[in-house]
NUSE-399644 format. One record per atom (N, C-alpha, C): residue in three letters; x, z, y. Coordinates in steps of 0.1 Angstrom, whole numbers, plus 5000, padded with zeros to 4 digits. Each point is the difference from the previous one (the first is absolute). Example, Ala and Ser with C-alpha at 12.3 -4.5 7.8 and 13.67 -1.06 7.14 Angstrom:
<pts>
ALA513250784943;ALA499150005012;ALA500950005012;SER499649935011;SER500950005011;SER499250085011;
</pts>
This chain:
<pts>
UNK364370179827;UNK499649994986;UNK500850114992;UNK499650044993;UNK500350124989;UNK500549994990;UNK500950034986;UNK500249984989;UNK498949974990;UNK500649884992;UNK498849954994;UNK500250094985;UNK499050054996;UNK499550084990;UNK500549944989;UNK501250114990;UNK499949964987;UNK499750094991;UNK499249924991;UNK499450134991;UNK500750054999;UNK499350155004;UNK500350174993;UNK501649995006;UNK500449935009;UNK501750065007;UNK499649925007;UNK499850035013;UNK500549945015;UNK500450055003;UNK501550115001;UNK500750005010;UNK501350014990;UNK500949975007;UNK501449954998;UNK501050174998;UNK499450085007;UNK500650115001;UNK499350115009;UNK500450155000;UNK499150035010;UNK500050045014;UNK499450025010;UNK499149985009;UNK500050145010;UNK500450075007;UNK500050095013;UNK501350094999;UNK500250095002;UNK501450085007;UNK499550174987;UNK500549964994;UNK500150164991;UNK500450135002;UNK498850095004;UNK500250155005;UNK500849955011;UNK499449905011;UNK500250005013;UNK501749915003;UNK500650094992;UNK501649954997;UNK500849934991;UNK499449954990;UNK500949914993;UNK499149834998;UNK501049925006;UNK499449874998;UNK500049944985;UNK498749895000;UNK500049934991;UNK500349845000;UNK499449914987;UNK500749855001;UNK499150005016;UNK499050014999;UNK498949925010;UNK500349895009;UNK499649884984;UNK500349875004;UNK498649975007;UNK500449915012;UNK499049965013;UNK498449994989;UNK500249884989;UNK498849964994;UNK498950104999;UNK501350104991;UNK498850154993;UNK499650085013;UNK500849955011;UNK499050105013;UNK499449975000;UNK500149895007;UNK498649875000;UNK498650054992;UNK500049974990;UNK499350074986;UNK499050135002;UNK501350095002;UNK499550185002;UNK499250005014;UNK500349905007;UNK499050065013;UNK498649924997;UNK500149874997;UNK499049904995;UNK499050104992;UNK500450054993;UNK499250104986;UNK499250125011;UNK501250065010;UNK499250145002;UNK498949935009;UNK500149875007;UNK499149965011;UNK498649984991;UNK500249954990;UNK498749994990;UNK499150104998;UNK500750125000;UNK499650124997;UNK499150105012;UNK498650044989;UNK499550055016;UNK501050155001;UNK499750045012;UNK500350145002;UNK499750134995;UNK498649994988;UNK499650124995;UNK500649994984;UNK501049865000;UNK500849984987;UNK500850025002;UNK500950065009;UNK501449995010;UNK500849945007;UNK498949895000;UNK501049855006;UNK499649975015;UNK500749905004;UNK500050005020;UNK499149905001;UNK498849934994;UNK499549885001;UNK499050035012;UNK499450095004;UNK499250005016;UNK500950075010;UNK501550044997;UNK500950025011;UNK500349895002;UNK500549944990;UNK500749845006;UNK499449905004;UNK498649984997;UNK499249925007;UNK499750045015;UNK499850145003;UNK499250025010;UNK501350005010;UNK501150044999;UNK501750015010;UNK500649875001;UNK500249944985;UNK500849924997;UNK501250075003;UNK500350164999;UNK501250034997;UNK500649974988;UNK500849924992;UNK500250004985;UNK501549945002;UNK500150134989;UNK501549974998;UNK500749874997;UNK501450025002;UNK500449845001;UNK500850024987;UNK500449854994;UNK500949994990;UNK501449994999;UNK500750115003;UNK501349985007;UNK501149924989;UNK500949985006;UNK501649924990;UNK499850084989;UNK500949924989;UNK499550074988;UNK501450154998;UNK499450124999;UNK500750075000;UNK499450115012;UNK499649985006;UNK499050095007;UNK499150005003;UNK499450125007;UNK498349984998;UNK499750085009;UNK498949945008;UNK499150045013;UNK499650165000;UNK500150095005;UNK499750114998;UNK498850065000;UNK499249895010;UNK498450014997;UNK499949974983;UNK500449924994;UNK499249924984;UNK500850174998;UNK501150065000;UNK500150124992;UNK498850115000;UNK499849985007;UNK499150105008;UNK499049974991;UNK499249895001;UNK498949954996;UNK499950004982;UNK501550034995;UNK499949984987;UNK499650194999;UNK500950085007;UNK499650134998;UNK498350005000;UNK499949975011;UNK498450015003;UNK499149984987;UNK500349894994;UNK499349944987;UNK500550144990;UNK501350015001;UNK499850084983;UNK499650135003;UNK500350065011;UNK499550155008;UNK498550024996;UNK499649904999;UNK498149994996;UNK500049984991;UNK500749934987;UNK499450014990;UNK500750154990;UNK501049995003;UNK500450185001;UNK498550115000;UNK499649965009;UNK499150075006;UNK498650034989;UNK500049864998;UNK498949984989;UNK500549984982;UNK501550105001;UNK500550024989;UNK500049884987;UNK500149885007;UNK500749894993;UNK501449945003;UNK500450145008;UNK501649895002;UNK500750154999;UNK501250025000;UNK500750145000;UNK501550055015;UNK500449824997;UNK500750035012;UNK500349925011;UNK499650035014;UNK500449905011;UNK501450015001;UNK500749874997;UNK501250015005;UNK501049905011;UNK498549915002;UNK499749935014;UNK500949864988;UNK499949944992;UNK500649884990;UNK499249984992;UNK499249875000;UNK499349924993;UNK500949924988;UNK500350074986;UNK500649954992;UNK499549864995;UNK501249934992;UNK498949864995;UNK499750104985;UNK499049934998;UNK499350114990;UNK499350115000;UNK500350055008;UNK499750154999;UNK498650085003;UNK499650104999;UNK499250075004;UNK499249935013;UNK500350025013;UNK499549975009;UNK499649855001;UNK500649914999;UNK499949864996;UNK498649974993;UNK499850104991;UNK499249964986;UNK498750095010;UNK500250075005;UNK498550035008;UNK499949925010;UNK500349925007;UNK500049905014;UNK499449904992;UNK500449984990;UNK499249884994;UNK498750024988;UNK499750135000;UNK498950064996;UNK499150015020;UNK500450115004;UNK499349965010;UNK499349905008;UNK501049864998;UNK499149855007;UNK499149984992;UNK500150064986;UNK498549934990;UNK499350105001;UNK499950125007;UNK499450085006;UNK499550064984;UNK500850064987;UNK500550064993;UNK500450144998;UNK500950015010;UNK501550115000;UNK498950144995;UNK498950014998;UNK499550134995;UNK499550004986;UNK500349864992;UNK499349974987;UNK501450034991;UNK499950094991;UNK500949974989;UNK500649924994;UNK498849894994;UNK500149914998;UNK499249875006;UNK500249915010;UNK498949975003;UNK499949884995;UNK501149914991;UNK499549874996;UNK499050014986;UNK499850194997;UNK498649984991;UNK499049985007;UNK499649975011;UNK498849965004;UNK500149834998;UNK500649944992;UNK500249835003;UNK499350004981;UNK498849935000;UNK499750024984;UNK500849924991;UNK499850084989;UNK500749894990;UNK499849924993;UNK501449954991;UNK499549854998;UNK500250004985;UNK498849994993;UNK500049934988;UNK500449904992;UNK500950014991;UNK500549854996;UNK499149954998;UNK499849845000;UNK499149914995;UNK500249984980;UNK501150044997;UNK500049984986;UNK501250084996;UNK500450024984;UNK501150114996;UNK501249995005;UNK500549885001;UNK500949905006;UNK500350015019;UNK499150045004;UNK500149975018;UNK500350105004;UNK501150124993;UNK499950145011;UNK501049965010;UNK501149875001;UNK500849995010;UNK499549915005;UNK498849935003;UNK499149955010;UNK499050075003;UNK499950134997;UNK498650135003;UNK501050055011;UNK501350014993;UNK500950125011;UNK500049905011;UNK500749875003;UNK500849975011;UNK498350015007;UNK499049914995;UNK499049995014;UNK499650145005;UNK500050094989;UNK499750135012;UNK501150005006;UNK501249994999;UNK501450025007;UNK499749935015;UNK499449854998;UNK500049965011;UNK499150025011;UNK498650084991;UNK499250085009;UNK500350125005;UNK501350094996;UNK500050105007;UNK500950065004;UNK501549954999;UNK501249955009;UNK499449935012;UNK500350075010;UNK500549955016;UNK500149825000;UNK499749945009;UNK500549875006;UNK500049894982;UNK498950004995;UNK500249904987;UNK498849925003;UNK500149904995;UNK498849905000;UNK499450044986;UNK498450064998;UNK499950024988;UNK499749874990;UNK499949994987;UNK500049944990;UNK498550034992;UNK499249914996;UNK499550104986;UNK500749954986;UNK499650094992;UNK500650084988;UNK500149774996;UNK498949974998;UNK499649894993;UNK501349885008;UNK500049985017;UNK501149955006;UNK501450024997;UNK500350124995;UNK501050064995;UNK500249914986;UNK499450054990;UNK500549964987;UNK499849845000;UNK499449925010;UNK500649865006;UNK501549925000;UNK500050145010;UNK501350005007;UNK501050024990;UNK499650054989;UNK501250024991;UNK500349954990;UNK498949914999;UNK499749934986;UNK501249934998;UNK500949974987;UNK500949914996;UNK501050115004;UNK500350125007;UNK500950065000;UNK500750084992;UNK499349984985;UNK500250104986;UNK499750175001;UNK499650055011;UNK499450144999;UNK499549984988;UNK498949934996;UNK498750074988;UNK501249914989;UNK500550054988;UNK500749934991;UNK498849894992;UNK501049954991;UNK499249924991;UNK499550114993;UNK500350124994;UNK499450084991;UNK499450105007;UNK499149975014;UNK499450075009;UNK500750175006;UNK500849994998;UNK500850095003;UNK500550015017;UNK499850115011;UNK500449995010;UNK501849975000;UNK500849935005;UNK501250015007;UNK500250085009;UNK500550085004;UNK500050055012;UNK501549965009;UNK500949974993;UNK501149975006;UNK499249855008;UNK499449924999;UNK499549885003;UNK499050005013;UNK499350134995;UNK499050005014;UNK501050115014;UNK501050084992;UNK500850025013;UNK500749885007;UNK500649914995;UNK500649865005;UNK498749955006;UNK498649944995;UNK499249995008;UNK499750065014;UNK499750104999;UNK500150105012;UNK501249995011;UNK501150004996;UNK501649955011;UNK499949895001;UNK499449864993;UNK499649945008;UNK498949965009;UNK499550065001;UNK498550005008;UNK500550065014;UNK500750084994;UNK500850095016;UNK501150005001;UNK500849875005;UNK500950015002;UNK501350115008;UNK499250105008;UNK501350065003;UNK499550134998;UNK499250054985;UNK500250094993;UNK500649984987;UNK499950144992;UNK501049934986;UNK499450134990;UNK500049964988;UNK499150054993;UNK501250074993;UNK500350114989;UNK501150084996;UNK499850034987;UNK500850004993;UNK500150124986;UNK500950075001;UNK499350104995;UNK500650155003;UNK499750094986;UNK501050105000;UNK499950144991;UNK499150085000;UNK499550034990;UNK498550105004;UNK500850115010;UNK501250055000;UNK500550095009;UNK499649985010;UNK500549895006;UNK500049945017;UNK498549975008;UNK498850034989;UNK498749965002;UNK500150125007;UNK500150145005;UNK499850125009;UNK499949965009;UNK501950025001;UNK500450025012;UNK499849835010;UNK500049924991;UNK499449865008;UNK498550005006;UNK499050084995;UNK498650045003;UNK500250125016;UNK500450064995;UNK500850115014;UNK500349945008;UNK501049925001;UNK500549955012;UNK499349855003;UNK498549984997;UNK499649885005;UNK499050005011;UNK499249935002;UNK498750035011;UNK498850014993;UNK500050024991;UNK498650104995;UNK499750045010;UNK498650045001;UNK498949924994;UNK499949885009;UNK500849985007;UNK499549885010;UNK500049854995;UNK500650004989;UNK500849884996;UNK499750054984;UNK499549904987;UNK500050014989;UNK501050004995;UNK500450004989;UNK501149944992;UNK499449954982;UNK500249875000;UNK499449974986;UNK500950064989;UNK499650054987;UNK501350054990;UNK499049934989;UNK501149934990;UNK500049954990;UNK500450124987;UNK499750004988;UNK500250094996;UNK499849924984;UNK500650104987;UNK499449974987;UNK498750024996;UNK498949944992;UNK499150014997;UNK499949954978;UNK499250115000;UNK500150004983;UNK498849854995;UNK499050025011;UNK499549874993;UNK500049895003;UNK500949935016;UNK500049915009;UNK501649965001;UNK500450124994;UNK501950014999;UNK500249985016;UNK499449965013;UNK500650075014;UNK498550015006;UNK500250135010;UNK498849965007;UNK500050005012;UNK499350085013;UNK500249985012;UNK499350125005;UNK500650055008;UNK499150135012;UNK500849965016;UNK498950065008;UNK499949975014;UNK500550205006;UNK501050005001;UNK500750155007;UNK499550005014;UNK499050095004;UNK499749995011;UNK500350135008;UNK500750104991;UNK499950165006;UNK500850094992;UNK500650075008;UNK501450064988;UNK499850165009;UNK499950094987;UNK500350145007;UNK501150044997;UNK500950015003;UNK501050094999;UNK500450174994;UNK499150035006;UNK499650094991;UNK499550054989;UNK499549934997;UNK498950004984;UNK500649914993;UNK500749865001;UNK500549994993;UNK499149834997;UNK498649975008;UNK498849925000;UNK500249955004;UNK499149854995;UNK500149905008;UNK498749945002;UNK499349955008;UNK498849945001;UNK500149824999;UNK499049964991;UNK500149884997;UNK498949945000;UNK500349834998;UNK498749935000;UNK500849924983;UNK498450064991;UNK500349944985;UNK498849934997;UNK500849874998;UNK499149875000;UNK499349994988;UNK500750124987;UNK499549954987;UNK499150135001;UNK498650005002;UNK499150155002;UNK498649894998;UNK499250064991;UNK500650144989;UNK500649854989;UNK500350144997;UNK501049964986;UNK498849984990;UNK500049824999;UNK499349954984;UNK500850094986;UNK500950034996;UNK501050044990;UNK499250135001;UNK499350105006;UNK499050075000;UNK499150034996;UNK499249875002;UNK498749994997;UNK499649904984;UNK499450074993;UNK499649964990;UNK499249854996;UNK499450025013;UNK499149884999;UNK500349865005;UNK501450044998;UNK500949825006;UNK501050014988;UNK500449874994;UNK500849994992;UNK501149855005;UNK501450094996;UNK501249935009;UNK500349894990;UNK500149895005;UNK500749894992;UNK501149895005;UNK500449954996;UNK501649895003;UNK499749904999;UNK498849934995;UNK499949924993;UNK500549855011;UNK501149894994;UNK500449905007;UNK500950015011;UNK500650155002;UNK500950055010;UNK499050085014;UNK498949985001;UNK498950055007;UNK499650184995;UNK500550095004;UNK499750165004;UNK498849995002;UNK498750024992;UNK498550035008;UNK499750154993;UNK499150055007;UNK499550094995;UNK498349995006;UNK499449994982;UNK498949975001;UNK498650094996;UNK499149975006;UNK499050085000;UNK499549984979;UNK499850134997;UNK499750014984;UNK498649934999;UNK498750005009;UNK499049984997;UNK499849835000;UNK500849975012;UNK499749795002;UNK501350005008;UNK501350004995;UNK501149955004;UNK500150015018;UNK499250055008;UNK500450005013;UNK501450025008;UNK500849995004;UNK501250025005;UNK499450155008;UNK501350094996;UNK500150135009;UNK500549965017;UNK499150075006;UNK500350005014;UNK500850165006;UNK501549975003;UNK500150045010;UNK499850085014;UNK499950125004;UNK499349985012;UNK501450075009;UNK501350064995;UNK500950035006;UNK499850155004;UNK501050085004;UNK499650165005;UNK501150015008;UNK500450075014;UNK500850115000;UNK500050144992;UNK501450005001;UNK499950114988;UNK501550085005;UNK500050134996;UNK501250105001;UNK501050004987;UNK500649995002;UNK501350034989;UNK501550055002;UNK500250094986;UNK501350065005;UNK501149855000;UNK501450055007;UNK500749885000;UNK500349944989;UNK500350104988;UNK500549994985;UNK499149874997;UNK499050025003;UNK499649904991;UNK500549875001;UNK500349955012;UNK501249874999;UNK501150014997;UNK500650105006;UNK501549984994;UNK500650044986;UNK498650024996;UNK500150044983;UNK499449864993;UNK499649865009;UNK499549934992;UNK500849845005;UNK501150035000;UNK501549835004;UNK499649894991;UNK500649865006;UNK499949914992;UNK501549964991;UNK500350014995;UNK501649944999;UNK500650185004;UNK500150065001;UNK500750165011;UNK499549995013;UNK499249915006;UNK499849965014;UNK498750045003;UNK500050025014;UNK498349995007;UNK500649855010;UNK498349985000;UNK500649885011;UNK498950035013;UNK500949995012;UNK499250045013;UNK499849875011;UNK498850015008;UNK499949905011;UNK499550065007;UNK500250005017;UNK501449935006;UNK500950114996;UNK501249995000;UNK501250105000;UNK500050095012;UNK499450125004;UNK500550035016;UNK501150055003;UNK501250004991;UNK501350065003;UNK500249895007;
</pts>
């Protein structure tokens, strides 16, 4: 048996013999792990999954502190190919936790690793009302994050009822629905952080493989919610799933009201309630870290 999967970090440390000569932690588990992953993998994605079936040559999980020279081998193997296909830059025979190579092995098993972004193919989720963008985000969250049992949006705001997310003056909490969320998942943890630390925390996570929910200020909901599913680095973008689309505060033909602590926004002609239908959408990163609650963003899961 193999290491059991924790979101967005399974391994403890990293994983093969560096430029041949310098050893790493390579604790037994994370071997375990790294050969498990490449056997998943077919061969035209770089991985040994019809070597190892058809030999049952496969490397072994050695004492923690060294490592089988075949799994070295086999990690070159993997990044030497994606090299190849100019998504990786350097084999250096070490599967970091985090890192580069890691984050394509686990694009590859969802048979991904060539999509930019691939959890925009998962559609989005429309709040059911002004009030539900942190029961629009988590049930897409649970539809398109790895290993979740999904939710719908309506099961969700169930599940939360009595937990004070929606205030008495209809107002989202956001500090409340991140406590929601750490509880639901006990061995993740939800964070506030500095619009600074929102980057370099986006950089060093598993994008796109893994979401990250961000809570944020909002001028007419006072917090709201987006689903981070894709971060460029270079540009500076992020790809998201935005629950509040389109924007009633837009359109003329709905008029916003409070009335009784209830946020509606109603149709001008016969009071209908505005529907929702949710979008992926591109945005620069500013636009969160220029919009805190208190000085804070708030994130779920944490992947530091």
């Amino acid at each position: 048996m193999g290491k059991t999967r924790r979101w967005g970090d399974p391994l403890d440390g990293p994983v093969g013999l560096r430029w041949k000569t310098q050893t790493v932690l390579n604790l037994t588990d994370d071997q375990q792990y790294i050969i498990d992953q490449l056997g998943q993998i077919d061969e035209n994605l770089g991985g040994k999954k019809s070597y190892y079936s058809a030999t049952g040559d496969v490397p072994k999980a050695l004492p923690n502190g060294k490592c089988d020279p075949d799994l070295v081998d086999a990690i070159l193997d993997f990044q030497r190919f994606w090299i190849s296909q100019g998504k990786l830059k350097v084999a250096d025979g070490v599967i970091d936790r985090r890192g580069p190579s890691l984050r394509l092995m686990d694009l590859a098993i969802l048979g991904m690793a060539f999509a930019p972004d691939p959890l925009k193919s998962v559609p989005p989720e429309g709040q059911v009302d002004a009030t539900a963008c942190w029961a629009a985000c988590y049930a897409w969250w649970l539809r398109a994050a790895p290993e979740q049992w999904p939710m719908t949006q309506l099961n969700v705001l169930a599940a939360g009822s009595g937990s004070g997310i929606v205030t008495p003056s209809g107002t989202v909490d956001v500090n409340k629905f991140m406590t929601f969320l750490s509880g639901r998942h006990m061995s993740l943890r939800s964070s506030r952080i500095a619009p600074g630390e929102l980057k370099p925390l986006l950089a060093g996570s598993r994008l796109p493989t893994f979401p990250i929910i961000i809570a944020f200020g909002s001028s007419i909901m006072g917090g709201h919610a987006n689903v981070i599913h894709a971060y460029d680095e270079k540009t500076n973008a992020v790809s998201v799933m935005e629950c509040w689309f389109p924007d009633p505060s837009a359109d003329r033909t709905y008029t916003f009201s409070n009335a009784g602590g209830i946020p509606l926004f109603s149709r001008n002609s016969d009071g209908a309630p505005f529907k929702f239908k949710g979008a992926h959408l591109t945005r620069n990163l500013d636009y969160y870290s220029t919009r805190p609650l208190g000085g804070l963003l708030l994130i779920f899961p944490d992947p530091r």
